[in-house]
C-alpha positions in Angstrom: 84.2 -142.6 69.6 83.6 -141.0 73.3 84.9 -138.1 74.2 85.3 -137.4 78.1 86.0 -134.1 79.6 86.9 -133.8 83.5 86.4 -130.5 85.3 85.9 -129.9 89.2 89.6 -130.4 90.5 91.6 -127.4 92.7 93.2 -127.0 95.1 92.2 -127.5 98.8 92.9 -127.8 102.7 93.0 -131.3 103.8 89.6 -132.2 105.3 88.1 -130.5 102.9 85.5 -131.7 99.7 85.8 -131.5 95.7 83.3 -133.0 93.6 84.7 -133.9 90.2 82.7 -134.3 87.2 83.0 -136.1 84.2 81.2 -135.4 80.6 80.6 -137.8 78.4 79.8 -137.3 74.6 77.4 -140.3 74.4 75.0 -141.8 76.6 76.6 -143.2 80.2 74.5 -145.8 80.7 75.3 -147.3 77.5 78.6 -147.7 78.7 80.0 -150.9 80.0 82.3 -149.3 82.7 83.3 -146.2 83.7 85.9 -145.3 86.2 88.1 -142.8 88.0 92.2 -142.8 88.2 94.7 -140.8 88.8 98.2 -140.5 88.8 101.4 -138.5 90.6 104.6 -138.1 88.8 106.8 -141.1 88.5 104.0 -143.5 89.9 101.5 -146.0 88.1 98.1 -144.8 87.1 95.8 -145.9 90.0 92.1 -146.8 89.7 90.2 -144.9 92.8 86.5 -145.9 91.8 84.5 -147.8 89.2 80.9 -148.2 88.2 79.9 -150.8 86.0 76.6 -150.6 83.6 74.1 -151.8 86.2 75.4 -149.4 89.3 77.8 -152.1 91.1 81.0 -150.0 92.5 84.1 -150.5 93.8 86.9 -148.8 95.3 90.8 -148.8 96.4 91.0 -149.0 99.9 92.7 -146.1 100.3 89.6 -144.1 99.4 86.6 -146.3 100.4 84.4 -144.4 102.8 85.5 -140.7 101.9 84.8 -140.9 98.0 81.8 -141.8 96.1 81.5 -142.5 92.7 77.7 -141.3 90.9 76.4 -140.8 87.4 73.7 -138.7 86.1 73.1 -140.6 83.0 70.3 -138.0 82.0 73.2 -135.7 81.3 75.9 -137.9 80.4 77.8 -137.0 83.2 80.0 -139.3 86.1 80.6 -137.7 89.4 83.7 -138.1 91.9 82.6 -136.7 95.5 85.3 -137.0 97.4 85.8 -135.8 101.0 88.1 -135.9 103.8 90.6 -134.9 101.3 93.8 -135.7 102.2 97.6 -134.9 101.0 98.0 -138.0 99.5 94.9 -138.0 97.2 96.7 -135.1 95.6 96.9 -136.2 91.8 95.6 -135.7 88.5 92.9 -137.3 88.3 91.4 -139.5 84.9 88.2 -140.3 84.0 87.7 -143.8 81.7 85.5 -145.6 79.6 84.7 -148.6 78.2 81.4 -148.8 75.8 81.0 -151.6 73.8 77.3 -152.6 71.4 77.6 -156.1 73.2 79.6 -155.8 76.8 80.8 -159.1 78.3 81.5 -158.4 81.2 79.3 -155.0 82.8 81.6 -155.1 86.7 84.2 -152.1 87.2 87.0 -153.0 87.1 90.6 -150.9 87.9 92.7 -152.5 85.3 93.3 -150.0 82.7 93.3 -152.1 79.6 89.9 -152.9 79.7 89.0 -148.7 79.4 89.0 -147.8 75.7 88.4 -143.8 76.2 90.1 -141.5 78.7 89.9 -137.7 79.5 92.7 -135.5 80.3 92.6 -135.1 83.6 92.3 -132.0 86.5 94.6 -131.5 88.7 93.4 -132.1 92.7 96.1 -130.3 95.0 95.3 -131.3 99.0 97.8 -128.8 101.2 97.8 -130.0 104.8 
């Protein structure tokens, strides 16, 4: 069993920075995947970035060149940097997981159904 705990949202201007931050129970680079969503009321969860095992990312489009996805797997912990904030990134945002003894496939990925673990979100509020 992971556990993942997000901290790091609030609210801010847009143009501004927050750096979100997600900690994991067990090792991160034993995970297969790891990932950040989020999700505004009445809408789909979204998948903003992924990291797979060996370090490949990816991201939506709508967020590619403003956020960067990290991990410090010394301390278990996935980062979310995301600048140039803007209204629409307002969300709660969702930190995943996928850990597996034997991973077949180690790329990100944004569909949810191949995350097994999920935090509980923090709230990121962008006023403009």
């Amino acid at each position: 069993q992971v556990q993942l705990v997000e901290s790091g949202g609030g609210s801010v201007q847009a143009g501004g920075s927050l750096r979100l931050s997600c900690q994991a129970s067990q090792y991160t680079g034993s995970m297969c995947r790891m990932a950040w969503f989020r999700q505004t009321p009445g809408k789909e969860r979204e998948g903003v970035a992924g990291i797979g095992k060996y370090g490949r990312t990816i991201y939506a489009d709508s967020v590619k060149g403003r956020f960067t996805i990290s991990r410090d797997s010394a301390k278990n912990v996935l980062f979310l940097q995301m600048n140039s904030l803007k209204p629409e990134d307002a969300a709660m945002y969702y930190c995943a997981a996928f850990r597996s003894l034997n991973c077949l496939s180690v790329s990100p990925s944004f569909d949810r159904g191949q995350y097994s673990y999920w935090g509980q979100g923090t709230q990121v509020t962008v006023s403009s």
